[in-house]
VEXMI-61141 format. One record per residue (C-alpha): x, z, y; residue in three letters. Coordinates in nm, 2 decimals, padded with zeros to 4 digits. Each point is the difference from the previous one (the first is absolute). Last residue first. Example, Ala and Ser with C-alpha at 12.3 -4.5 7.8 and 13.67 -1.06 7.14 Angstrom:
VEXMI-61141
u,w,v,residu
01.37,00.71,-00.11,SER
-00.14,00.07,-00.34,ALA
//
This chain:
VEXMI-61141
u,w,v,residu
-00.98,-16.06,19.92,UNK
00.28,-00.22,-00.11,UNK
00.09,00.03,-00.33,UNK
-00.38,-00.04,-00.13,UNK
-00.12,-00.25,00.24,UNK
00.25,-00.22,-00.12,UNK
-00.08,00.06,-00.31,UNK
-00.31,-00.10,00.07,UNK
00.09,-00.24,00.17,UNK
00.11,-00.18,-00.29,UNK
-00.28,00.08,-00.25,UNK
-00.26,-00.09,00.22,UNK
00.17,-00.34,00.08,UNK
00.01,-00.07,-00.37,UNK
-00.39,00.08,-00.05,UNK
-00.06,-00.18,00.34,UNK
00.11,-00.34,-00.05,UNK
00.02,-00.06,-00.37,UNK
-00.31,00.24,-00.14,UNK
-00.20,-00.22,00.29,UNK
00.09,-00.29,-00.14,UNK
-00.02,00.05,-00.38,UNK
-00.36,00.18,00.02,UNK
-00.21,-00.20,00.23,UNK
00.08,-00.40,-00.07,UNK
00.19,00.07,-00.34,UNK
-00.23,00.28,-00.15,UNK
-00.33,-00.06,00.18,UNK
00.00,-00.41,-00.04,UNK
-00.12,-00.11,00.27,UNK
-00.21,-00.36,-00.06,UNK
-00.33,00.13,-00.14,UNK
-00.23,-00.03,00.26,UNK
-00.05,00.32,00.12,UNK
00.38,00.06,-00.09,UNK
00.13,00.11,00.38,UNK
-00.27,00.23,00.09,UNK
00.02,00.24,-00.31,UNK
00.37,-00.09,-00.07,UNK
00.03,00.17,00.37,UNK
-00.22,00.30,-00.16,UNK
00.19,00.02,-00.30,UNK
00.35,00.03,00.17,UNK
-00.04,00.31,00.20,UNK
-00.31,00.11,-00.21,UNK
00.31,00.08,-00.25,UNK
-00.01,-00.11,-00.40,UNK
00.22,-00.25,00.03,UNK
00.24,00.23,00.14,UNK
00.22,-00.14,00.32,UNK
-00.07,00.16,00.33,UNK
-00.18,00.29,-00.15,UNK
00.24,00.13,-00.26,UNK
00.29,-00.02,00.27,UNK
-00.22,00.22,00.21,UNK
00.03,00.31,-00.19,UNK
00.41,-00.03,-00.01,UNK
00.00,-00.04,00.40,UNK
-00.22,00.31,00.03,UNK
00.21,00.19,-00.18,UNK
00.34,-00.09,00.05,UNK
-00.07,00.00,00.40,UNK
-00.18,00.36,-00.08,UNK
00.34,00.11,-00.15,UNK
00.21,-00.19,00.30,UNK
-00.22,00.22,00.23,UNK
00.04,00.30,-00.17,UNK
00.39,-00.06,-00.03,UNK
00.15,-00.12,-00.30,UNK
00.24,00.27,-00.20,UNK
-00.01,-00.12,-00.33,UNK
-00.19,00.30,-00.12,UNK
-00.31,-00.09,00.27,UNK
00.00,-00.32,-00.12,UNK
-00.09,00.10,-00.34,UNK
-00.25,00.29,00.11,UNK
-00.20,-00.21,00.21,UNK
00.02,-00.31,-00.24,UNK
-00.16,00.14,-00.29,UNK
-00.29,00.13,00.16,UNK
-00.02,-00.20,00.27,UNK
-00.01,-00.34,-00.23,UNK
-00.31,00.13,-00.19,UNK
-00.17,00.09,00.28,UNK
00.08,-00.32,00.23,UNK
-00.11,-00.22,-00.34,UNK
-00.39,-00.01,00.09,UNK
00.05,-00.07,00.33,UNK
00.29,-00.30,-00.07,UNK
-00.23,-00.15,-00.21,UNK
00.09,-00.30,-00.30,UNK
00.03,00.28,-00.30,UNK
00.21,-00.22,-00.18,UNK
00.24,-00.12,00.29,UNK
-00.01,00.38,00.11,UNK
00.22,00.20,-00.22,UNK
00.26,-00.31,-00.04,UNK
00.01,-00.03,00.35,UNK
00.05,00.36,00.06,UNK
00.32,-00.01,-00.29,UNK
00.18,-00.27,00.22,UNK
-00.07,00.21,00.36,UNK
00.14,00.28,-00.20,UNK
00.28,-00.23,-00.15,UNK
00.07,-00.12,00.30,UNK
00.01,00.34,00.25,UNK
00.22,00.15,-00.29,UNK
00.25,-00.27,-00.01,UNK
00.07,00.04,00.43,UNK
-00.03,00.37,-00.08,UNK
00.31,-00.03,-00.24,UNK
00.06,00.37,-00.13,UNK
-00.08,-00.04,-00.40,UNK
-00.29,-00.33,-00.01,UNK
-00.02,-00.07,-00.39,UNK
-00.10,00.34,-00.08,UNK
-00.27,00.01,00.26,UNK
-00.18,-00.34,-00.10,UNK
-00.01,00.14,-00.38,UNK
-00.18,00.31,00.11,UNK
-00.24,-00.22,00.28,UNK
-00.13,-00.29,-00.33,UNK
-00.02,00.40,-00.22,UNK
-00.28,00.09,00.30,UNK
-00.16,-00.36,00.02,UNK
00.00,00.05,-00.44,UNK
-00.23,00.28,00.02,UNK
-00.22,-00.20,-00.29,UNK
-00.31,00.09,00.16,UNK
00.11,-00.11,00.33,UNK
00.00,-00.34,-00.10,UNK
-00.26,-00.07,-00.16,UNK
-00.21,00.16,00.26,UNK
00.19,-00.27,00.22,UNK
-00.12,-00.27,-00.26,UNK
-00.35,00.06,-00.01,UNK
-00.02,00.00,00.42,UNK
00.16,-00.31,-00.05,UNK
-00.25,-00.16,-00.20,UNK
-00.31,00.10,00.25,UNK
00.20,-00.12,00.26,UNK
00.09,-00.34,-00.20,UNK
-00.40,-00.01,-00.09,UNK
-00.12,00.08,00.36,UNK
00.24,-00.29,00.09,UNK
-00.18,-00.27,-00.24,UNK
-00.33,00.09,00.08,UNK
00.07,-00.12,00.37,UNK
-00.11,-00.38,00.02,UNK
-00.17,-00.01,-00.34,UNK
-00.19,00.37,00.13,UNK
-00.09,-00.16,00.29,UNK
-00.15,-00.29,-00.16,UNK
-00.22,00.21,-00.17,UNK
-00.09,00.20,00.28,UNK
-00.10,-00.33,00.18,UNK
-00.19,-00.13,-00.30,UNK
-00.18,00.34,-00.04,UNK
-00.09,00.02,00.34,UNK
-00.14,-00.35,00.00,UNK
-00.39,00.17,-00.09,UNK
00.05,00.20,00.33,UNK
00.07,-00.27,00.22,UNK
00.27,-00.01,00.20,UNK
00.06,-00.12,00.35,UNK
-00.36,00.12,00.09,UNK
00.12,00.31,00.26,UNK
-00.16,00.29,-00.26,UNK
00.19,-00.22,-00.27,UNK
00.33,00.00,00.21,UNK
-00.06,00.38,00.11,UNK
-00.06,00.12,-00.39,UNK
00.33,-00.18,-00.07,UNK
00.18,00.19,00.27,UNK
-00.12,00.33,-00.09,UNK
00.13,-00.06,-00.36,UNK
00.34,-00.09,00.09,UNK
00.01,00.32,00.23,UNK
-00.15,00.20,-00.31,UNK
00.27,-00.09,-00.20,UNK
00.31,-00.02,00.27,UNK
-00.08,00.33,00.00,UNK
00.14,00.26,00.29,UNK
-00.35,00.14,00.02,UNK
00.00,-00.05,00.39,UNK
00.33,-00.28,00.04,UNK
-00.20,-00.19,-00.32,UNK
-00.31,-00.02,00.24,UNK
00.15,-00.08,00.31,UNK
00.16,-00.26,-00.16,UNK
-00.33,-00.15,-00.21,UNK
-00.18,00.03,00.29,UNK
00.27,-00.19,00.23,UNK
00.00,-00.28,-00.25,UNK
-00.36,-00.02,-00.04,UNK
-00.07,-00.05,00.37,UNK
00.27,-00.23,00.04,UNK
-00.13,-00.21,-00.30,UNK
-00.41,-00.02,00.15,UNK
00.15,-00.09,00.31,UNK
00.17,-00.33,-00.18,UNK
-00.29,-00.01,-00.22,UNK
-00.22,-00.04,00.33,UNK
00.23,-00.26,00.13,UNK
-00.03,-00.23,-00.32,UNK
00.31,-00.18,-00.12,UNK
-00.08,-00.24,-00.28,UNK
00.30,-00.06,-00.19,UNK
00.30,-00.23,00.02,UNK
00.36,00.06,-00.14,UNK
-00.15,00.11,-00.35,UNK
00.18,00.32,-00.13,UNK
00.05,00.04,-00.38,UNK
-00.06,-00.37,-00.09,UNK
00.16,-00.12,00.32,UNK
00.32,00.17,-00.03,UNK
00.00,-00.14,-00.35,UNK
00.00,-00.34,00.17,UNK
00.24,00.08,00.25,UNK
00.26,00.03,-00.27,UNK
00.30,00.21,00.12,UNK
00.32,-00.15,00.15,UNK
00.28,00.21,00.16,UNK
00.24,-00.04,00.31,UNK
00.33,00.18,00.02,UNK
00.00,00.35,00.19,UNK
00.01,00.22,-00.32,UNK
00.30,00.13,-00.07,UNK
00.16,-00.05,00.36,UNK
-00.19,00.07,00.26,UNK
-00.31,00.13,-00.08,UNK
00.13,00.21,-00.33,UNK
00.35,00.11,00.19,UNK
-00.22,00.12,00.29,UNK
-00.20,00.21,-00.23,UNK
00.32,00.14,-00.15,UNK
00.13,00.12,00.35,UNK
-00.32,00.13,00.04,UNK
00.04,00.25,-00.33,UNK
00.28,00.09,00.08,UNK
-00.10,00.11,00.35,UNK
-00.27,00.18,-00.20,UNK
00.26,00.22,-00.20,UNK
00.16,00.09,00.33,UNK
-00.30,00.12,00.19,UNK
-00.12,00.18,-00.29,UNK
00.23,00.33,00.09,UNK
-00.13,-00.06,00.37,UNK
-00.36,-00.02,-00.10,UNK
00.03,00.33,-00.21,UNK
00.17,00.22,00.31,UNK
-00.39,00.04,00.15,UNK
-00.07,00.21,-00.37,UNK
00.25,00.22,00.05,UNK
00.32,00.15,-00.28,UNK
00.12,00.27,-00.18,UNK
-00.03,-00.17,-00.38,UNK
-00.09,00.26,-00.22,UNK
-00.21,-00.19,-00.29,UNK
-00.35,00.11,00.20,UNK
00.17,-00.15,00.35,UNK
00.09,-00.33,-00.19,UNK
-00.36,-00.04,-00.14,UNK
-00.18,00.10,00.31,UNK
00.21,-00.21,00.20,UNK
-00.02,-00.32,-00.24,UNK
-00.40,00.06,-00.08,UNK
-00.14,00.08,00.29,UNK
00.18,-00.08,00.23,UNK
00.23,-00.30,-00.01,UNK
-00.26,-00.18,-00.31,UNK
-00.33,00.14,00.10,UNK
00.05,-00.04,00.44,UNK
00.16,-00.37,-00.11,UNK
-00.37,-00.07,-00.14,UNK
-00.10,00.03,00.31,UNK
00.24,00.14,00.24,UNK
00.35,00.11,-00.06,UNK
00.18,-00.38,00.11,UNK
00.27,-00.04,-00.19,UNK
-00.06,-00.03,-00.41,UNK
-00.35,-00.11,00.04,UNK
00.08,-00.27,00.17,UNK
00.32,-00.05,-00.22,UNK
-00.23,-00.10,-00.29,UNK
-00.32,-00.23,00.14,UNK
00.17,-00.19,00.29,UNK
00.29,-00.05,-00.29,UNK
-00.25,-00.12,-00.29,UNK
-00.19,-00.19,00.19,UNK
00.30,-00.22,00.22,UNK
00.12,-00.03,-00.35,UNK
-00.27,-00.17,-00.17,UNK
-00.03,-00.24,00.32,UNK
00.41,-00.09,-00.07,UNK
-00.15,-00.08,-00.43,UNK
-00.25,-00.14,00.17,UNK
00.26,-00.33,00.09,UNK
-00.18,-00.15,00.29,UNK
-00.11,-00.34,-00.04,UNK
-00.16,-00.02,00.36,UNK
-00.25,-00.20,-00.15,UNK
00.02,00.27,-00.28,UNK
00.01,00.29,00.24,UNK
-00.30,-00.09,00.16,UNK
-00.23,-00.09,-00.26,UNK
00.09,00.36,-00.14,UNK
-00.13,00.17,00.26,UNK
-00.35,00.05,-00.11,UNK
00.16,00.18,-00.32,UNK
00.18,00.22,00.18,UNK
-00.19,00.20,00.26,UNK
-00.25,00.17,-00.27,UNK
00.20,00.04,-00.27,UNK
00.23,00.16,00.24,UNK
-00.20,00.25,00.18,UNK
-00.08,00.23,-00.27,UNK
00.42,00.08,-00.06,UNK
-00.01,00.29,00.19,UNK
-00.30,00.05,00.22,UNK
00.16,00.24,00.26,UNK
-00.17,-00.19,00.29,UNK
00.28,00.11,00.29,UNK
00.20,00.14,-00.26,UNK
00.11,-00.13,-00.34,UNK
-00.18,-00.33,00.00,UNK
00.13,-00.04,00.36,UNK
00.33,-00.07,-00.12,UNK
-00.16,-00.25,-00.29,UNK
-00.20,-00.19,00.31,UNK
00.31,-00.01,00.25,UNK
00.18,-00.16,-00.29,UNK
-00.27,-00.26,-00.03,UNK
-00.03,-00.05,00.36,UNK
00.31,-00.06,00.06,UNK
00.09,-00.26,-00.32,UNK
-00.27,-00.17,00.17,UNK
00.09,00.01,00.35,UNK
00.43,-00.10,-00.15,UNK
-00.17,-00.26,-00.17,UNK
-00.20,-00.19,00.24,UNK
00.25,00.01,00.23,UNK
00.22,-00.18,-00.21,UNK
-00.27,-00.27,-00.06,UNK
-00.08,-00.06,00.35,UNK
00.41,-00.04,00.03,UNK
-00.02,-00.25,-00.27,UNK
-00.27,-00.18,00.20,UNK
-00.40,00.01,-00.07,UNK
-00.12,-00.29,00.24,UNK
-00.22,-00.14,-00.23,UNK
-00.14,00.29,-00.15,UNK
00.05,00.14,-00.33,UNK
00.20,00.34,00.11,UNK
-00.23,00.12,00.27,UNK
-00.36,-00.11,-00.19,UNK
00.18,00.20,-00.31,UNK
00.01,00.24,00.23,UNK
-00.31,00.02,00.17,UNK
-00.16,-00.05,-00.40,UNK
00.20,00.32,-00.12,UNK
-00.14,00.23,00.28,UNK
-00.35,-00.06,-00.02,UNK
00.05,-00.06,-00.40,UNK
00.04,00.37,00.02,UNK
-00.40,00.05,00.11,UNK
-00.13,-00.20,-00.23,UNK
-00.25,00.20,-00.14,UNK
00.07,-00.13,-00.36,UNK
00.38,00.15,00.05,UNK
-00.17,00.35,00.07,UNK
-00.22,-00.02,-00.28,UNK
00.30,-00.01,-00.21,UNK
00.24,00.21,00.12,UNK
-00.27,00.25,-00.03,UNK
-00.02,-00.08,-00.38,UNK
00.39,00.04,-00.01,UNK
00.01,00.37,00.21,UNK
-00.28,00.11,-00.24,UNK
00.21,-00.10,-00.32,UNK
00.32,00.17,00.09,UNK
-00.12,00.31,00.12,UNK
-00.18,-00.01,-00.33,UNK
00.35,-00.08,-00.16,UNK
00.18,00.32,00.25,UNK
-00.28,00.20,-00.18,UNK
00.11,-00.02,-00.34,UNK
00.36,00.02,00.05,UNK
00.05,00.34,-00.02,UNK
-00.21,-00.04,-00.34,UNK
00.22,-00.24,-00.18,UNK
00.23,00.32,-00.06,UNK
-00.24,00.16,-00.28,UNK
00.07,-00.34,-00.16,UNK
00.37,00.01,00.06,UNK
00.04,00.36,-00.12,UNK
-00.24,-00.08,-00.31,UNK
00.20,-00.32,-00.07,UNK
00.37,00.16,-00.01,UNK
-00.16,00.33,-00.24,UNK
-00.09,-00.29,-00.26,UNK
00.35,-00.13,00.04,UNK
00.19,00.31,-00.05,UNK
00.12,00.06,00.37,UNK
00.43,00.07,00.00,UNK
00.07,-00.19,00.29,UNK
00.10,-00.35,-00.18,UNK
-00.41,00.03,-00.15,UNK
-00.12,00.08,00.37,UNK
00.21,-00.28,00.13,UNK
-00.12,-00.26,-00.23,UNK
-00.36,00.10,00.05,UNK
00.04,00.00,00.38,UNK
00.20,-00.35,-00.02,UNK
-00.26,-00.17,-00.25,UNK
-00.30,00.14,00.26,UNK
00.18,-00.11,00.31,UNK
00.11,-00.35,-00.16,UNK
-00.36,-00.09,-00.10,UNK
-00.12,00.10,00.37,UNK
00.29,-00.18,00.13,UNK
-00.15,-00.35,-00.19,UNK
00.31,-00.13,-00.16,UNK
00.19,-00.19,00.25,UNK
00.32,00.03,-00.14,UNK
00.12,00.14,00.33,UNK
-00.35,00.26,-00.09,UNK
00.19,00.06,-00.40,UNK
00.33,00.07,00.23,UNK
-00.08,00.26,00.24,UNK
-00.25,00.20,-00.26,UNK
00.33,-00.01,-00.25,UNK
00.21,00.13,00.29,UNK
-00.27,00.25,00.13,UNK
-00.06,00.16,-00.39,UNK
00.38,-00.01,-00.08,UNK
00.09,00.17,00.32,UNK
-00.27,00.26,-00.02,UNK
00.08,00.04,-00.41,UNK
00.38,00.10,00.14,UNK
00.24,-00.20,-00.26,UNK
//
């Protein structure tokens, strides 16, 4: 078998096993390298002079959780949690209270990960800080997270994927068109939101399926450990409050300027001791609990970054498109799926739909191209087969940061709560109309 395929199945099932998915990347990578022809000793030195690309997304990582932090002490997002939990608690809450309740919140929290990408192009930073103070709501409301998790992950993924501003301005422009136009595609960059159109409406279609139907039955989760990672009641002071917003918008405007979610992190902090919510000797308790609340990801990115170096050292992605073709003769219909197939092989170990849009252009471009799809079908293949790694790799911001939020206080489980449902309803969907989206255009 393809080393690629053996190295993403065997990652895939050690992290259903629930072995620790940084454990499974490393065993995976160094399994794959060995399959691909790597002596063993030459396996660890490409994965270990890998684990640098990753090295900065941890600190990212690290910052962005000791923020999170201060900003929970300041009490500014219990504000918002404590009117609704006031809403939902009080004598005269009704079922229809209740239902109202839940479609604002499930609102605002998908309006918060689509502005993430544009409006306050933040990424990810936002929902460690919006979550956690939330989760008193959703358990009285015993809302299943695993529906939350996907509300995240699709505000996050197809925002990007439509709308060519933001983040969506990297990923349609500069990095899809460019890519497509450099491997002889004839086609323009205000053409890309129509060819992603279709793969999107998959995607919503699959986010309806998860709020309606998978995951609309109630859910319990302890209160108590709620309580031990976010206490209901805290002392609300109005000049912390001020002393939040003003820290918040520094440490935006600052990352949007050096385009460092570092240094924004960092400005932030240095407002909150400045303003008196932290003092300077707790620093190193609040950066150490940061670090427990996000290490974890900056490890799995650091990890994954390993395992794709792996990977294209042991030219297997090119041999995993050979064997594709010869399987496929003249059925387009076969050939979109197994392209769309091999892409979310390629990109469920390297977790980043970004980083993978090179790699996928390159092969796809040509291979498309010979099987007579148009250019807009082509960059449908394309950017369709780069998202699928994002909307359900373990190792993708797109389901770490919800898992982020989500597992403050232990009860969401980043493989079957994150993972497993959003792989279900938009990874399949994705596929689909992608195909669709392929024959058509």
């Amino acid at each position: 078998m393809n080393a690629v395929v053996i190295a993403v199945l065997l990652m895939v099932g050690l992290s259903l096993a629930r072995v620790n998915i940084v454990i499974a990347l490393v065993l995976s990578a160094l399994v794959g390298g060995v399959v691909g022809g790597l002596p063993l000793l030459e396996t660890v030195n490409v994965f270990t002079q890998g684990l640098g690309g990753g090295a900065a997304i941890a600190l990212n990582y690290a910052m962005l959780g000791a923020f999170a932090v201060t900003i929970s002490r300041s009490g500014i997002t219990d504000v918002l949690a404590n009117k609704v939990i006031t809403r939902i608690s009080g004598k005269n809450a009704t079922a229809g209270s209740t239902i109202w309740v839940k479609s604002i919140l499930f609102g605002v929290i998908l309006l918060a990960a689509i502005a993430s990408q544009n409006i306050v192009p933040v990424h990810i930073a936002f929902i460690p800080i919006l979550i956690p103070p939330l989760l008193h709501v959703m358990a009285q409301l015993k809302l299943d997270r695993r529906a939350v998790a996907c509300i995240l992950t699709f505000g996050l993924t197809s925002t990007y994927m439509l709308l060519p501003v933001g983040f969506g301005k990297i990923f349609l422009n500069t990095l899809l068109y460019t890519n497509l136009v450099d491997n002889g595609v004839s086609i323009q960059a205000d053409q890309l939101p129509l060819v992603m159109a279709i793969p999107v409406f998959g995607m919503f279609l699959g986010l309806l399926v998860a709020l309606f139907v998978t995951y609309r039955g109630k859910r319990e989760y302890s209160l108590d450990k709620i309580l031990e990672s976010e206490p209901e009641s805290h002392t609300i002071r109005t000049k912390h409050l001020w002393v939040a917003v003003i820290a918040i918008i520094s440490a935006l405007s600052t990352q949007l300027a050096t385009d460092s979610v570092i240094i924004g992190s960092l400005t932030g902090l240095v407002v909150f001791v400045i303003g008196g919510v932290l003092k300077v000797e707790e620093t190193q308790d609040v950066f150490t609990k940061g670090v427990y609340m996000m290490g974890l990801f900056g490890f799995i990115m650091i990890s994954a970054a390993g395992f794709a170096e792996v990977m294209k050292a042991t030219h297997a992605i090119d041999s995993l498109v050979l064997t594709t073709t010869d399987l496929v003769g003249d059925n387009k219909v076969l050939a979109a799926f197994l392209m769309l197939l091999t892409g979310l092989l390629v990109t469920m170990g390297i977790g980043s739909s970004f980083s993978t849009i090179p790699i996928i252009a390159s092969i796809y471009v040509p291979l498309a191209l010979g099987f007579g799809f148009s250019p807009m079908a082509t960059a449908a293949l394309v950017g369709a087969a780069a998202a699928l790694g994002d909307a359900g790799s373990p190792a993708s911001d797109s389901t770490l940061g919800p898992t982020s939020g989500l597992n403050a206080d232990g009860q969401h489980d980043h493989i079957w709560d994150s993972v497993v449902p959003t792989f279900l309803h938009y990874n399949i969907p994705l596929i689909i109309f992608g195909v669709i989206a392929a024959m058509v255009l």
